[in-house]
C-alpha positions in Angstrom: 23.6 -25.4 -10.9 23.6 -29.6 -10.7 24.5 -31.3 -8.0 25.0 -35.0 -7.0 23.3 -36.4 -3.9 25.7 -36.0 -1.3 25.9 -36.7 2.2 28.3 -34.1 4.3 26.7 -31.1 2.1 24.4 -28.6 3.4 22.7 -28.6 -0.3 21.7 -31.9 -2.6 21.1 -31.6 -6.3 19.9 -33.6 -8.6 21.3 -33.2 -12.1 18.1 -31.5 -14.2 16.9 -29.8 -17.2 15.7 -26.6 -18.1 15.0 -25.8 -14.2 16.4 -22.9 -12.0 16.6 -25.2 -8.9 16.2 -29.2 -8.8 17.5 -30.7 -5.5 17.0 -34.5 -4.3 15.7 -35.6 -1.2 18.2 -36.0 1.6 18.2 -36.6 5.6 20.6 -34.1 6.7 19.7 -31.0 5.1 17.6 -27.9 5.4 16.2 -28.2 2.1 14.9 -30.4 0.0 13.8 -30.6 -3.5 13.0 -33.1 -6.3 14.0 -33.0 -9.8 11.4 -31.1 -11.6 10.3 -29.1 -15.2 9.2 -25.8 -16.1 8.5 -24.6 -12.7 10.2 -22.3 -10.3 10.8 -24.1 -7.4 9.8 -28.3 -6.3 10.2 -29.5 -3.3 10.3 -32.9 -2.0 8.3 -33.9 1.4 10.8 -33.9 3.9 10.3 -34.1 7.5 13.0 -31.8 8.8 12.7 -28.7 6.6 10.3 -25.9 7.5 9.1 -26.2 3.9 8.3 -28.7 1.6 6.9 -28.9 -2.0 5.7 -31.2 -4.4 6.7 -31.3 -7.9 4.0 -28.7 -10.2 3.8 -27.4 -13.3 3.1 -23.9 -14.3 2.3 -22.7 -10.8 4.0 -19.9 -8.9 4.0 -22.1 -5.7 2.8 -25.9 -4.8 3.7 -27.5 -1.3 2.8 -30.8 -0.2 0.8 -31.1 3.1 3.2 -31.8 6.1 3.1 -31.9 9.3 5.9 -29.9 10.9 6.5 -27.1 8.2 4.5 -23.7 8.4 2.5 -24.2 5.2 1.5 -27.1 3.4 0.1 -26.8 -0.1 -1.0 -29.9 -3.1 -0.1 -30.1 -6.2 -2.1 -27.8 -8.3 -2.5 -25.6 -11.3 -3.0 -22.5 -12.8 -3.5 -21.0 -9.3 -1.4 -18.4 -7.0 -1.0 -20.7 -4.2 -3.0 -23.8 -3.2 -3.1 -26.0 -0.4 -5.6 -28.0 -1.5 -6.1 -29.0 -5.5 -8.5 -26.4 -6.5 -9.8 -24.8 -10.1 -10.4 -20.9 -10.7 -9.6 -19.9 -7.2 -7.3 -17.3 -5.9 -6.3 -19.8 -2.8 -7.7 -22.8 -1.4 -6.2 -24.6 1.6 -6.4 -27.7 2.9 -7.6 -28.3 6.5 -4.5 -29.4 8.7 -4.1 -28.5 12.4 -0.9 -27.5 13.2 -1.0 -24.6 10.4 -1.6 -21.5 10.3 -4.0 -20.9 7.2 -6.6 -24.0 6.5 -9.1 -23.6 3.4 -11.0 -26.1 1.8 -11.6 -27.0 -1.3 -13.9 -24.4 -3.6 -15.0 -23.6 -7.2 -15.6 -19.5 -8.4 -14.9 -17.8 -5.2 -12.1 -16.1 -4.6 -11.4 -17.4 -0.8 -12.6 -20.5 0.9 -11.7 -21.0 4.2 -12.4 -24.5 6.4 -13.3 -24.1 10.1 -10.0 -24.9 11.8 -9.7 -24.9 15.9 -5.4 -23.6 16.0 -5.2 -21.3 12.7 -5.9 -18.0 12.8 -7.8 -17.7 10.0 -10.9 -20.1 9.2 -13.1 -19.8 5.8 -16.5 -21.6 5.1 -16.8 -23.2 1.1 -18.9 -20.6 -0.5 -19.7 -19.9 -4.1 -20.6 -16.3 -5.8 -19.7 -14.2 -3.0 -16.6 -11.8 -2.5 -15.7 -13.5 1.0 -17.1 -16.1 3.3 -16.1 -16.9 6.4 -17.2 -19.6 9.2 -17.7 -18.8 12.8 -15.1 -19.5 15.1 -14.1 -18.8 18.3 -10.0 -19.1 18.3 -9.6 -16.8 15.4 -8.2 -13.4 14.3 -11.5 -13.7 12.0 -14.9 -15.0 11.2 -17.3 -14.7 8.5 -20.4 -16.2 7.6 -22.1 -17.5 4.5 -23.7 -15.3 2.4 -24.5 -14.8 -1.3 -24.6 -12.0 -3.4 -23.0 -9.7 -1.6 -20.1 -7.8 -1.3 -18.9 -9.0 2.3 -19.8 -10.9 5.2 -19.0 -11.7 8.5 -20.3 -13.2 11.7 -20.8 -11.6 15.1 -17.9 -13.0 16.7 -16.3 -12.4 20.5 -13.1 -13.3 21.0 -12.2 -12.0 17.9 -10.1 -8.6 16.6 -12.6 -8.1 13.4 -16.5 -8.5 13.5 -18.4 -8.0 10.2 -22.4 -8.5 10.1 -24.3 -9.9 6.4 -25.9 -7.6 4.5 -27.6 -7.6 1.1 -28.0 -3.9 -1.0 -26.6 -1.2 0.6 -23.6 1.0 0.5 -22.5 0.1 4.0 -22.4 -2.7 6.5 -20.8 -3.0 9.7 -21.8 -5.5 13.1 -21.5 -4.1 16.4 -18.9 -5.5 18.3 -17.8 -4.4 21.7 -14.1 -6.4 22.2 -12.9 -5.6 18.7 -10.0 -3.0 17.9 -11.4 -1.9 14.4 -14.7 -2.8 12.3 -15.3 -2.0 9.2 -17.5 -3.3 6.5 -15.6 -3.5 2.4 -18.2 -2.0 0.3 -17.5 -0.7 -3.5 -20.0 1.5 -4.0 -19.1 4.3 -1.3 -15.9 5.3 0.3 -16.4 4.4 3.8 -18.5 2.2 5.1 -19.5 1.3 8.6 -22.7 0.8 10.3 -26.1 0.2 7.9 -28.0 3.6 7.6 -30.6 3.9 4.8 -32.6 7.4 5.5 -30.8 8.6 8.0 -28.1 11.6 7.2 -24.9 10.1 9.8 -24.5 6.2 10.6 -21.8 5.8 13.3 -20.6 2.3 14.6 -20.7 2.2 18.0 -17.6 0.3 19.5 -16.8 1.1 23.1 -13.3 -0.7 22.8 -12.0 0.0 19.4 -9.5 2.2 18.5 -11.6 3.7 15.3 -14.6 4.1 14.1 -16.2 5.2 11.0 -19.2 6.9 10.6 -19.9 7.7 6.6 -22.8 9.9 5.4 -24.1 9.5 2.0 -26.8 13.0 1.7 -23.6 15.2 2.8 -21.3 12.7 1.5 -19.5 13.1 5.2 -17.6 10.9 7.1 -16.6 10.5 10.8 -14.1 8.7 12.3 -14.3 8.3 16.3 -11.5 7.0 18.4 -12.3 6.6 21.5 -8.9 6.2 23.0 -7.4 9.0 22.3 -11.1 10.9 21.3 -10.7 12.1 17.9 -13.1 12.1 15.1 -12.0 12.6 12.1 -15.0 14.0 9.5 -14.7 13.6 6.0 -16.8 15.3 3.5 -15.6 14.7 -0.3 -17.6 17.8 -2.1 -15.5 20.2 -0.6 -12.6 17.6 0.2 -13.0 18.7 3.9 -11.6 16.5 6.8 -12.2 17.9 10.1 -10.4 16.3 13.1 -12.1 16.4 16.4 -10.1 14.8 19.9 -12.2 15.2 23.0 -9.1 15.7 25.5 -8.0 18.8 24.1 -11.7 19.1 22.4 -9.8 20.1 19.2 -10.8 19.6 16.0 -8.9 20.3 12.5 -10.3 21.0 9.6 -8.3 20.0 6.6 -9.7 21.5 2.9 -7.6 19.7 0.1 -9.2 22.2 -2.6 -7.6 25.4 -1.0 -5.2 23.6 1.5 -6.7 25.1 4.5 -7.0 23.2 8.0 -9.3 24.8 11.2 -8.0 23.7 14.3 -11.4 24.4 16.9 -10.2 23.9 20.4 -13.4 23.8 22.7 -11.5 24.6 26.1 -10.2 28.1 24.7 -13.1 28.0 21.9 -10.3 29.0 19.7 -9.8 27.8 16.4 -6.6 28.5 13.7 -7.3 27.9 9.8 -4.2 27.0 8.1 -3.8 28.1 4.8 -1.0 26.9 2.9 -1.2 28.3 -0.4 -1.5 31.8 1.0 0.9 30.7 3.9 -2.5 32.2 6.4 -3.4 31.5 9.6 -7.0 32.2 11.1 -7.7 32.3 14.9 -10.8 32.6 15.6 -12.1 32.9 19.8 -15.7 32.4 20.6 -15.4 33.6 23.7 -14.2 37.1 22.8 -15.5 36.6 18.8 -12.3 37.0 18.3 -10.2 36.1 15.1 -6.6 36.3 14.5 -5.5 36.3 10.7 -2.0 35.6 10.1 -0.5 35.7 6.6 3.4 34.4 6.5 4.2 36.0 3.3 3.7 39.7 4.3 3.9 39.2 8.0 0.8 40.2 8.3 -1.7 39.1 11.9 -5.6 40.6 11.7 -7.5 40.2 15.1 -11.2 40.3 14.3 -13.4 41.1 17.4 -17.4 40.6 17.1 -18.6 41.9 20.5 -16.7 45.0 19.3 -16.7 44.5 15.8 -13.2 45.5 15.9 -10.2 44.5 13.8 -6.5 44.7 14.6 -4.1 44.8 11.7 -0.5 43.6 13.1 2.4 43.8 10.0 5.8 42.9 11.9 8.0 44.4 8.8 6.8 47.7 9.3 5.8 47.4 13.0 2.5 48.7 12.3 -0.9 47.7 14.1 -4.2 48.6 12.5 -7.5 48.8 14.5 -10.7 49.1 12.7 -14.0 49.5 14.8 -17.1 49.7 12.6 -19.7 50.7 15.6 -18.1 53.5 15.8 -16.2 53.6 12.1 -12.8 54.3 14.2 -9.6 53.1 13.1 -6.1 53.2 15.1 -3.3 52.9 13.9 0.0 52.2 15.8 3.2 52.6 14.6 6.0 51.1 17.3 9.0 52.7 15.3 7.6 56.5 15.8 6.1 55.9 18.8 2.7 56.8 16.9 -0.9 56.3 17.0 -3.4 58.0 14.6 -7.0 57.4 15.6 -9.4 57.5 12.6 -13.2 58.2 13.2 -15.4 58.9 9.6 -19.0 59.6 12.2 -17.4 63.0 12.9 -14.5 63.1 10.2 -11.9 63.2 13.7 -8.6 61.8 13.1 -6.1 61.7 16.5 -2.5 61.6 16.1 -0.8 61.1 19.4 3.0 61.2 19.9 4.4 60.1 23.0 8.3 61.0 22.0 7.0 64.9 21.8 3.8 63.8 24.0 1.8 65.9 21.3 -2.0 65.2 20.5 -3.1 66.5 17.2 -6.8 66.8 16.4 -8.4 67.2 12.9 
């Protein structure tokens, strides 16, 4: 598409080459752009668009610093996005006040931030490191300087992420009380949260955060706290176990990815159910009576396993037949709804009962 500067159009373009969009500046409309090769998009400065770019080569993106416009970026090369000219950088971003991302200026690291009072993000020049960030107090985040290490950031208050420096070990986490989540990026383990060297659980304590992570490296178990609604979530990746605990209903479900079976352990009741899936089997287990409830969908099957008494009901809906084994006494009853039935087994002295209420007959043997 060419177009001619025109004046009562919505959209000016300049008449280009071997460009998918080349427009030329104009006063009265939303967009502006300047004639331009071999690049996606160029943009002209222009004071009433909520964009502008400058005229690049070989770059995904390039925007020229402006005041009233969202993101400014310079002129720039073989980089993502830049804001400020930068080499062998993922982003860089010029300091400017009225946006809302400001980085300076940075060689070999992958994100440079510049401390910036109204942006919601502010980044210190660093070199070698992952991430660095600079303190600051009107920010979503802040990270600190630091070399040689995976990630870093700076006790901060009034902000929603709090990371602390730390230099060889698997995890790294600050302590931060008015923060929603912290969590420490580490490569060598799966979770990471509060530093722990000898110690078999490290749990970040955060009083006002909706999670926290509490990762285990001897029994490769993590824990995840949430105070709000009180749930921990525990994850241990040798059997691939994640056990779910919530305080208010002191519940706790175990999921088991390598048989597909979850235990729900509810304190108040002391019950707890293990899901099966593959076998379609449910376990209900009582600590209060010992008590164990089995129930398999496929046969229709429920087994109620009793400790005090060491006894075992056997419930099968199909055939409406109940099954109760008592090993103290090696007795065994066995209900039958349809006859009306009950035969009581006992191996000690080889006694069986059959007891009919239709006929109201007892049979011994």
């Amino acid at each position: 598409m060419c177009l001619l500067q025109c004046e009562k159009v919505d959209m000016c373009l300049l008449q280009c080459e071997k460009v998918d969009m080349c427009l030329l500046q104009c006063e009265k409309v939303d967009m502006c752009l300047l004639q331009c090769e071999k690049v996606e998009m160029c943009l002209l400065h222009c004071e009433k668009v909520d964009m502008c770019l400058l005229q690049c080569e070989k770059v995904d993106m390039c925007l020229l610093q402006c005041e009233k416009v969202d993101m400014c970026l310079l002129h720039c090369e073989k980089v993502d996005m830049c804001l400020l000219h930068c080499e062998k950088v993922e982003m860089c971003l010029l300091q400017c006040e009225k946006v809302d991302m400001c980085l300076l200026q940075c060689e070999k690291v992958d994100m440079c931030l510049l401390q910036c009072e109204k942006v919601e993000m502010c980044l210190l020049h660093c070199e070698k490191v992952d991430m660095c960030l600079l303190q600051c107090e009107k920010v979503d985040m802040c990270l600190l300087q630091c070399e040689k290490v995976d990630m870093c950031l700076l006790q901060c208050e009034k902000v929603d992420m709090c990371l602390l420096r730390c230099e060889k070990v698997d995890m790294c986490l600050l302590r931060c009380e008015k923060v929603d989540m912290c969590l420490l990026q580490c490569e060598k383990v799966d979770m990471c949260l509060l530093q722990c060297e000898k110690v078999d659980m490290c749990l970040l304590q955060c009083e006002k955060v909706d999670m926290c992570l509490l990762h285990c490296e001897k029994v490769e178990m993590c824990l995840l706290h949430c105070e709000k609604v009180d749930m921990y979530l525990l994850h241990c990746e040798k059997v691939e176990m994640c056990l779910l605990h919530c305080e208010k209903v002191e519940m706790c479900l175990l999921h088991c990815e390598k048989v597909e079976m979850y235990l729900l352990h509810c304190e108040k009741v002391d019950m707890c159910l293990l899901q099966c899936e593959k076998v379609d089997m449910y376990l209900l287990q009582c600590e209060k009576v010992d008590m164990c409830l089995l129930h398999c969908e496929k046969v229709e099957m429920y087994l109620l396993h009793c400790e005090k008494v060491e006894m075992c009901l056997l419930h099968c809906e199909k055939v409406e037949m109940c099954l109760l084994h008592c090993e103290k006494v090696e007795m065994c009853l066995l209900h039958c709804e349809k006859v009306e039935m009950c035969l009581l087994h006992c191996e000690k002295v080889d006694m069986c009962l059959l007891h009919c209420e239709k006929v109201e007959m007892c049979l011994l043997h």
